[in-house]
C-alpha positions as CSV (number, residue, x, y, z in Angstrom):
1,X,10.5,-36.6,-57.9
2,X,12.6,-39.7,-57.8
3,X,13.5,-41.3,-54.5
4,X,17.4,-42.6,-53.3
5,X,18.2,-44.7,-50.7
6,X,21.1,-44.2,-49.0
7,X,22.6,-46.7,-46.4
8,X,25.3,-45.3,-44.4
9,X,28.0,-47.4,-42.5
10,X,31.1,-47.2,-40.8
11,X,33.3,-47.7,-37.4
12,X,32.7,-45.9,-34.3
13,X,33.3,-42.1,-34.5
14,X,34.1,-42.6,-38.3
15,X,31.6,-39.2,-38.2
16,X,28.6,-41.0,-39.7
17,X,25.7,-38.9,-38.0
18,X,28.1,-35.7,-38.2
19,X,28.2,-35.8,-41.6
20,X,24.6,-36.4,-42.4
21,X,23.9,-33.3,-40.1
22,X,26.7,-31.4,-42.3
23,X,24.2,-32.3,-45.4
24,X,20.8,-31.4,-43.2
25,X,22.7,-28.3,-42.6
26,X,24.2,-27.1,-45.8
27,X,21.0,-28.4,-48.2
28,X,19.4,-26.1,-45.6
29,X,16.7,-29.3,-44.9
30,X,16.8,-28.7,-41.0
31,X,14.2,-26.6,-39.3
32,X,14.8,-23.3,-37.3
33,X,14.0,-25.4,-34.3
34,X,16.1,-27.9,-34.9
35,X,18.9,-25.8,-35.9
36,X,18.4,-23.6,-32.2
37,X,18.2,-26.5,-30.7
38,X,21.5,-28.5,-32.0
39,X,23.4,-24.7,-31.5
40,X,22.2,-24.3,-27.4
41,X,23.1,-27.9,-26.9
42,X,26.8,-27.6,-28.6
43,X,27.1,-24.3,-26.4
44,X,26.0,-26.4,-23.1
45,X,29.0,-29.1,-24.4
46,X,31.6,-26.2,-24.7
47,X,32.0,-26.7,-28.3
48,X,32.8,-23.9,-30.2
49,X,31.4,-26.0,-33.4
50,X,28.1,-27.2,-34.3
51,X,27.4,-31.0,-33.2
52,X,25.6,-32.2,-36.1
53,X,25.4,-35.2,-34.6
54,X,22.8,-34.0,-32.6
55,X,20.4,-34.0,-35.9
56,X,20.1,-37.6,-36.2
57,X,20.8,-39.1,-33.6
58,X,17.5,-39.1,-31.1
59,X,17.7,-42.2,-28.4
60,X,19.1,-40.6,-25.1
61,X,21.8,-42.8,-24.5
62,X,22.7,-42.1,-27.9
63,X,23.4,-38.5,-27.3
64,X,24.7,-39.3,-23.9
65,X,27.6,-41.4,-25.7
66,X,27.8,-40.2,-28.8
67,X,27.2,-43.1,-30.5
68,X,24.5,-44.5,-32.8
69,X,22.6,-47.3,-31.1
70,X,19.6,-47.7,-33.5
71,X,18.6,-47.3,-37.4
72,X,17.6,-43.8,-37.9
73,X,16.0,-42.8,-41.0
74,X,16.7,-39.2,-42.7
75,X,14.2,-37.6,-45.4
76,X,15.1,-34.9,-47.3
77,X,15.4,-33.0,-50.7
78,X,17.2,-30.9,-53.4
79,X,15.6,-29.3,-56.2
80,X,15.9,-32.4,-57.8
81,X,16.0,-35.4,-55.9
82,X,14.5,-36.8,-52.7
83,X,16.6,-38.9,-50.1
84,X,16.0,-41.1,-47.5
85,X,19.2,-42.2,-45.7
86,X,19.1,-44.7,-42.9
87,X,21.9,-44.1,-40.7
88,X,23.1,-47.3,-39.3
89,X,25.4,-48.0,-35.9
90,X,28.7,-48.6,-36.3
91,X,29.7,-50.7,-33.5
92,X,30.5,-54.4,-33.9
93,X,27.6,-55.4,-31.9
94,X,25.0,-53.6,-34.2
95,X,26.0,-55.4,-37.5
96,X,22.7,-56.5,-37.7
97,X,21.1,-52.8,-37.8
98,X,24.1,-52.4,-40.6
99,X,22.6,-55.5,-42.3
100,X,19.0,-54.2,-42.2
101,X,19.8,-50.2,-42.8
102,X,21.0,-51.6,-45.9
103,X,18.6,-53.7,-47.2
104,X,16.7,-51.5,-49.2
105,X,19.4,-49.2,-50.4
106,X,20.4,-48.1,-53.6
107,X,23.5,-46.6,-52.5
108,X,26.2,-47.2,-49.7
109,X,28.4,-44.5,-47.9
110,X,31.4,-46.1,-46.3
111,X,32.9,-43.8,-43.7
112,X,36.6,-43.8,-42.9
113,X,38.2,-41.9,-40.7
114,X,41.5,-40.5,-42.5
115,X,43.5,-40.8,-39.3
116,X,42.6,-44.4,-38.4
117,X,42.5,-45.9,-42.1
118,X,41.1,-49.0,-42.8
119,X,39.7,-51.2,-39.6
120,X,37.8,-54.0,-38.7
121,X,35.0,-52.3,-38.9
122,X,35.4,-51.1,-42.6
123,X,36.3,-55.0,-43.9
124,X,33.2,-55.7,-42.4
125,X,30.7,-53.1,-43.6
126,X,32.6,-53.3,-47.1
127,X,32.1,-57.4,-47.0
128,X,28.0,-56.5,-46.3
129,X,27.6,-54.0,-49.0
130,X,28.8,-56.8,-51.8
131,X,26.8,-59.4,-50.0
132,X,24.2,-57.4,-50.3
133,X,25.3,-56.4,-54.0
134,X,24.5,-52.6,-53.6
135,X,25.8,-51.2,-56.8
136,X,27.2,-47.9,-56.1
137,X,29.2,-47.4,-52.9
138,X,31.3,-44.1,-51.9
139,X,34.0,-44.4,-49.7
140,X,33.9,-41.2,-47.7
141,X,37.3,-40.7,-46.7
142,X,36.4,-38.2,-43.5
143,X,38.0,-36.2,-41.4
144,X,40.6,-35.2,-44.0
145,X,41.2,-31.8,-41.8
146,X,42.8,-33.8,-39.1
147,X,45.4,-35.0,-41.6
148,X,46.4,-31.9,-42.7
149,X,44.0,-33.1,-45.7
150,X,46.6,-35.1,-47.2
151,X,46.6,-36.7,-50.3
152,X,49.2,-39.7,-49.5
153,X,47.2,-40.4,-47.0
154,X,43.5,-40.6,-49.0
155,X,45.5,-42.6,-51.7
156,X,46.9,-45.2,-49.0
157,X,43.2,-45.9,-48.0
158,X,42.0,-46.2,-51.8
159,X,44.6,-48.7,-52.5
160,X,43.3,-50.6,-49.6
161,X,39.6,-50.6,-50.7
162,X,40.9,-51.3,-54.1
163,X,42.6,-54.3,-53.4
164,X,39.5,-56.0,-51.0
165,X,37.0,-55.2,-53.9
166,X,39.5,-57.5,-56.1
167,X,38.6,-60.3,-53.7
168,X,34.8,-59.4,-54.2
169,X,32.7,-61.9,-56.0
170,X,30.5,-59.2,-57.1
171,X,32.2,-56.9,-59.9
172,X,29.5,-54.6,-61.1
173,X,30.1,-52.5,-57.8
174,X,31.0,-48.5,-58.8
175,X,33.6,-47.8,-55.8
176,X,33.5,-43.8,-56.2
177,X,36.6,-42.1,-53.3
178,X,35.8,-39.0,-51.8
179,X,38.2,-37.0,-49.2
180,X,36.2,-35.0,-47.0
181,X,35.3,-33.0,-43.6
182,X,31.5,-33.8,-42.3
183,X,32.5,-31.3,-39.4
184,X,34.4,-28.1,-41.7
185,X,32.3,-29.6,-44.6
186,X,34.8,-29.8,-47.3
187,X,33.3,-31.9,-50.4
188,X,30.1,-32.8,-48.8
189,X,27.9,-29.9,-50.6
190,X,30.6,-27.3,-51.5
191,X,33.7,-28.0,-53.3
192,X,36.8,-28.0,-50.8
193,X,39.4,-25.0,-51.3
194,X,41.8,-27.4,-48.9
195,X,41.9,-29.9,-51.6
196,X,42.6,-28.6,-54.7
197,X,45.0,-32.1,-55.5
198,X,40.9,-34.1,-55.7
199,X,39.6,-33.4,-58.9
200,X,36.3,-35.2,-58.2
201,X,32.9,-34.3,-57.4
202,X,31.1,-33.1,-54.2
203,X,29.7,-35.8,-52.4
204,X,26.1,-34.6,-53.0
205,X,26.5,-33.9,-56.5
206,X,27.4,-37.4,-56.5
207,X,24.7,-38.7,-55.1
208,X,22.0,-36.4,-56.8
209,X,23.5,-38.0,-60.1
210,X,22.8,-41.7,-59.2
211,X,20.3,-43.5,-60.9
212,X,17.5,-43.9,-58.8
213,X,15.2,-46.0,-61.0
214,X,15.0,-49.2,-58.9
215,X,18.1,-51.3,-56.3
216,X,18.1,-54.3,-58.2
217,X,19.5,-55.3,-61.6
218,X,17.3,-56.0,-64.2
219,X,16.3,-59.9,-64.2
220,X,13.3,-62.2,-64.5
221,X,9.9,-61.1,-63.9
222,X,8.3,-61.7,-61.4
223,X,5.0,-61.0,-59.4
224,X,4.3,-62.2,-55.7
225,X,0.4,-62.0,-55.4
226,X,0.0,-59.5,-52.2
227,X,-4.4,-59.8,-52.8
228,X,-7.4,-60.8,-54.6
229,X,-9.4,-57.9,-55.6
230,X,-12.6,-58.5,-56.0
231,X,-15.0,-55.6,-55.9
232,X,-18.3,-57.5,-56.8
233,X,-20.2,-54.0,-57.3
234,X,-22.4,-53.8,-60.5
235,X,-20.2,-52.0,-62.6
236,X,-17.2,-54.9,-61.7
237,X,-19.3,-58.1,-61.4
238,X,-17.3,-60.3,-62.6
239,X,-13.7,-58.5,-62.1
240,X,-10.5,-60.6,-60.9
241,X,-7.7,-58.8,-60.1
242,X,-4.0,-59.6,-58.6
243,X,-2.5,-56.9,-56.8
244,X,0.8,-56.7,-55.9
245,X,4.8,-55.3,-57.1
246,X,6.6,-55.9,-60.3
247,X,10.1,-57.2,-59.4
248,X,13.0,-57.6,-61.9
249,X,11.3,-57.2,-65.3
250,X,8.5,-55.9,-66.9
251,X,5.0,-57.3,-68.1
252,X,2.9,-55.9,-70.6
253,X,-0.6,-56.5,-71.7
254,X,-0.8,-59.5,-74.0
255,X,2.5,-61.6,-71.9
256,X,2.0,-65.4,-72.0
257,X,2.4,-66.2,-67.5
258,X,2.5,-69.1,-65.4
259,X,1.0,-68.6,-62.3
260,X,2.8,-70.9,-59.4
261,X,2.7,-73.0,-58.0
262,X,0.1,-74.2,-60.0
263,X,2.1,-74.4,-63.3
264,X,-1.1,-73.1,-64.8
265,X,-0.9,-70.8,-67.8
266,X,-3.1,-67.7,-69.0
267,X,-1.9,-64.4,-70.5
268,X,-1.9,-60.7,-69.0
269,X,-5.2,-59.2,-70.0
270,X,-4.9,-56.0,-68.4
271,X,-2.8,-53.8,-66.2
272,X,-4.3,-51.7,-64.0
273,X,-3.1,-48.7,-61.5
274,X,-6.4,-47.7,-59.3
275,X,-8.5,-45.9,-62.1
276,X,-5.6,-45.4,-64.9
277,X,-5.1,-49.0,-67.5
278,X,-1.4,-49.5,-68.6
279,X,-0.1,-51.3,-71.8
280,X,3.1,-52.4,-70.0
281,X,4.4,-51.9,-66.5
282,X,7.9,-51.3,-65.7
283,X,9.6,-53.5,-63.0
284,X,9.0,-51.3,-59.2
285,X,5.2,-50.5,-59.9
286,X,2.7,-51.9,-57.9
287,X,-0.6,-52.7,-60.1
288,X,-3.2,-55.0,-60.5
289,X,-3.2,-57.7,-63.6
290,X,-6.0,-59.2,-64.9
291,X,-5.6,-62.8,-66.7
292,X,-7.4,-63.9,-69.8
293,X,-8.2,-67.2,-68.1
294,X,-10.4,-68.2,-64.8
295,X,-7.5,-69.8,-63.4
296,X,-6.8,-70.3,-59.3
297,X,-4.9,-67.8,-57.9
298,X,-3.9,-66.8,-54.4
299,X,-2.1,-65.0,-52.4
300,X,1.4,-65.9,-52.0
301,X,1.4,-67.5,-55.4
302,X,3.3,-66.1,-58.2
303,X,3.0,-64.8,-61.8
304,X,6.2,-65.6,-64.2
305,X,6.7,-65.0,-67.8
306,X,6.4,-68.8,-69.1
307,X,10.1,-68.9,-69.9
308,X,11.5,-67.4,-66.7
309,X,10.5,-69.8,-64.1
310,X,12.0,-70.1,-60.8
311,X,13.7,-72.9,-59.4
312,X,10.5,-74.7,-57.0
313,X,11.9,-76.7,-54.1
314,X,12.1,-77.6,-51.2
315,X,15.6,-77.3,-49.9
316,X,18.0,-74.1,-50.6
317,X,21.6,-73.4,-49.6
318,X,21.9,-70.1,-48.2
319,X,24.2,-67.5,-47.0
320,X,22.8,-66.0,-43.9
321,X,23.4,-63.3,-41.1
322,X,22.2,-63.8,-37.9
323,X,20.4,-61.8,-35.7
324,X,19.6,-63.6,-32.9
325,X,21.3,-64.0,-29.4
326,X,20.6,-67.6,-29.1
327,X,23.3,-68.9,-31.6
328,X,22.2,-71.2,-34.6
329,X,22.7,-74.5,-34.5
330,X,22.1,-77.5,-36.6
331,X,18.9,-79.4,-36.5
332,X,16.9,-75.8,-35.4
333,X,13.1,-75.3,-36.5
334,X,12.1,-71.8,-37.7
335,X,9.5,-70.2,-40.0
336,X,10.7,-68.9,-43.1
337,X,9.3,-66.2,-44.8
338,X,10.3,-65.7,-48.3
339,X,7.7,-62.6,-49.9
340,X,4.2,-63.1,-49.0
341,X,4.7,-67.0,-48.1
342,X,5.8,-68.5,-45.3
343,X,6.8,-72.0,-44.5
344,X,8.2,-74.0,-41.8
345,X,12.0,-75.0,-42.0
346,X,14.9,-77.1,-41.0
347,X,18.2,-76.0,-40.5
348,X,19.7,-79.1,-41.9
349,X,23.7,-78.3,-41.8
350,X,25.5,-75.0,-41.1
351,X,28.4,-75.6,-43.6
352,X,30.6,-73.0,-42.9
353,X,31.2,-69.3,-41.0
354,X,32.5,-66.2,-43.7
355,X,34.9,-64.3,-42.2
356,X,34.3,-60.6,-43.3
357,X,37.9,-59.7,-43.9
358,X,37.5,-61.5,-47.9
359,X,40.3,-64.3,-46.0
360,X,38.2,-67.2,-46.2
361,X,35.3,-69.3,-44.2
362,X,35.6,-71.1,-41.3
363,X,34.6,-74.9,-42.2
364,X,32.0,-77.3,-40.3
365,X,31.4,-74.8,-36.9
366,X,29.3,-75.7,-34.4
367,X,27.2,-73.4,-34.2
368,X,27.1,-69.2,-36.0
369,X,26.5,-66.7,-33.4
370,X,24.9,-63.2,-33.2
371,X,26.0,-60.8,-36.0
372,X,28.1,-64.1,-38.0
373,X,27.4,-64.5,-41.4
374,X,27.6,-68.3,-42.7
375,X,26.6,-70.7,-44.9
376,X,23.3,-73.3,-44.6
377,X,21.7,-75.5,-45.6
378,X,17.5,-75.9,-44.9
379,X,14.9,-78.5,-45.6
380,X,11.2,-76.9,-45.9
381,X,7.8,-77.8,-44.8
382,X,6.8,-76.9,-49.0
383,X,7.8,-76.0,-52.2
384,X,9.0,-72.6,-52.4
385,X,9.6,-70.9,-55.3
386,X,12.8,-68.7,-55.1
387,X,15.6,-67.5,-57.7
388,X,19.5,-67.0,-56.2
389,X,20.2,-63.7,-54.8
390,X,22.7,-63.0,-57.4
391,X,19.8,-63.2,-60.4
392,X,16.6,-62.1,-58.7
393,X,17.7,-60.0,-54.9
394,X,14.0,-59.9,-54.2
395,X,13.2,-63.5,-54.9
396,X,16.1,-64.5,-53.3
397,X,15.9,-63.2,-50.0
398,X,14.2,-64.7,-47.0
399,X,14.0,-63.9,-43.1
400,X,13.6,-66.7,-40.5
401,X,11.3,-66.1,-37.3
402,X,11.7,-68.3,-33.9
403,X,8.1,-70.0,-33.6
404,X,8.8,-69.9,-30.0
405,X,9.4,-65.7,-29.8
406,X,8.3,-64.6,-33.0
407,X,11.5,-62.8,-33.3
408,X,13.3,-62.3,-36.6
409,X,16.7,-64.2,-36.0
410,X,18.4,-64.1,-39.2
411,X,18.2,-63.0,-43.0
412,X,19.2,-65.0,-45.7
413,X,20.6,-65.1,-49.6
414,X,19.7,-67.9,-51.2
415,X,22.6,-69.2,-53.3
């Protein structure tokens, strides 16, 4: 059964953990426990409604608040999908969960509360989802029974979204509007009888209809070594094998590579999955490749078809988010860690903060503070070798670490 990633974002009380109970709930994916428990606790509150809330959200103080603090992660199925949704905070302060929640999605929901429109909030979770360049994003236009489920009013907040994509840089984005109630659950599984002016689908017969095949656009081919396998029993003596993840192509036996940094060339001799041999493997499967050659190869180097190479380097401009309390400045040494290698690095200039809101950067700042988003420049210990995020989202990505607390501060885009 394929798997979907779901990200989930949104301003504070948009109904983000309500609404992913209201799924729980009506896909019947919550146990009888849970379900007793989530009705004696609405009944403690005086609710005369079911907090579904109370399904995903599990720190204390989250419950206590009614907020989402941390990234929870929801698993669940339907006869013919499987989900995993991470349900990320919506408070300003928590952009960085947002950022993270997201990473590995397939597919965004965008919360809106019908009453409060478009906010701050929404410019910047909508800027994140096209940094990121997740492809299919639904703007779930909730609370539609507090607004008398009006149609003017879920068309107002369309035209809005409509006119920040047109400022996007990144146009293969499906924008799909939904009106909706997480807590009376119009449109989330069952079709709404208070909306018979929307004409779409269900929220969750739109998402069990996404393409769940891989998050990133097809692109060059390429292959991060995570091992050597060498199992030096009789029956494999003299077996070499490279084990890792297939990322925006595919190789088949037979492929003419260039391993790298080396520059050194060979050709795919097999492709192996534990005991099973493969002609071709698609991009997303983790195998082992054998070359024809008894050529040097580590880990952290890097098999490429021979006309797909990266760029090698070592300086990139980036676009990055950061994480960290202790604001970036110029002239600050970090790790890098770019797929399985890791480097030291320079920030060299911070060119520029984005502002979220698609209304331009903020030119020359002194320094980009915790949950900014800006543009940099870095100078590396070594040669990396790295695609832009636009081509290659996996080869373009990169986290930096603080040497001094080993904490991840920021997460980059090369450009």
């Amino acid at each position: 059964m394929k798997v979907l990633k779901i990200a989930t974002a949104g301003s504070v009380d948009d109904g983000k953990s309500t609404l992913i109970g209201r799924i729980l709930y009506d896909t019947k994916s919550l146990t009888d426990d849970k379900l007793e428990a989530i009705e004696e606790k609405s009944r403690q509150r005086g609710f005369d409604y079911l907090d579904f809330s109370l399904a995903t959200d599990g720190l204390v103080a989250e419950r206590e608040q009614g907020i989402t603090i941390d990234v929870a992660h929801i698993y669940f199925s339907t006869p013919s999908k499987s989900f995993i949704i991470a349900d990320t905070p919506g408070h300003i302060e928590y952009t960085r969960n947002m950022v993270t929640g997201a990473s590995t999605a397939q597919a965004s929901i965008v919360l809106i509360d019908a009453r409060n429109g478009v906010v701050e909030q929404t410019y910047r979770h909508f800027f994140i989802n096209n940094l990121l360049r997740i492809k299919d994003v639904v703007i779930a236009v909730n609370k539609m029974d507090l607004v008398d489920f009006s149609e003017e009013k879920f068309n107002q907040i369309k035209g809005e979204i409509e006119y920040l994509a047109s400022k996007s840089e990144y146009k293969k984005q499906n924008l799909t509007f939904i009106p909706l109630s997480a807590l009376k659950g119009d449109n989330v599984v069952d079709k709404s009888d208070n909306m018979d002016w929307y004409q779409g689908e269900t929220l969750m017969h739109h998402l069990e209809r996404l393409d769940a095949d891989d998050i990133n656009d097809e692109s060059q081919t390429r292959f991060p070594v995570q091992t050597v396998i060498r199992p030096k029993t009789e029956e494999y003596h003299d077996y070499r094998g490279y084990a890792g993840k297939i990322y925006g192509g595919d190789f088949e036996v037979g492929d003419e590579v260039t391993v790298l940094p080396s520059l050194t060339k060979s050709k795919i001799k097999s492709i192996n999955f534990f005991d099973k041999k493969y002609q071709k493997a698609k991009r997303g499967s983790s195998v082992t490749i054998t070359l024809a050659d008894n050529v040097n190869v580590s880990r952290g180097d890097m098999l490429v078809k021979v006309d797909e190479q990266p760029t090698i380097a070592k300086q990139l401009d980036a676009t990055i988010c950061w994480m960290d309390k202790e604001p970036l400045q110029a002239s600050q040494k970090y790790y890098i860690k770019h797929g399985v290698n890791d480097a030291q690095a320079k920030i060299t200039q911070l060119n520029s903060i984005i502002k979220t809101d698609f209304s331009g950067i903020e030119e020359s700042p002194s320094e980009l503070e915790l949950n900014q988003i800006g543009d940099i420049q870095l100078k590396l210990s070594r040669p990396l070798s790295f695609d832009a995020y636009k081509d290659n989202k996996s080869n373009g990505s990169f986290i930096l670490i603080n040497p001094k607390t080993n904490n991840t501060v920021g997460v980059g885009f090369i450009k």
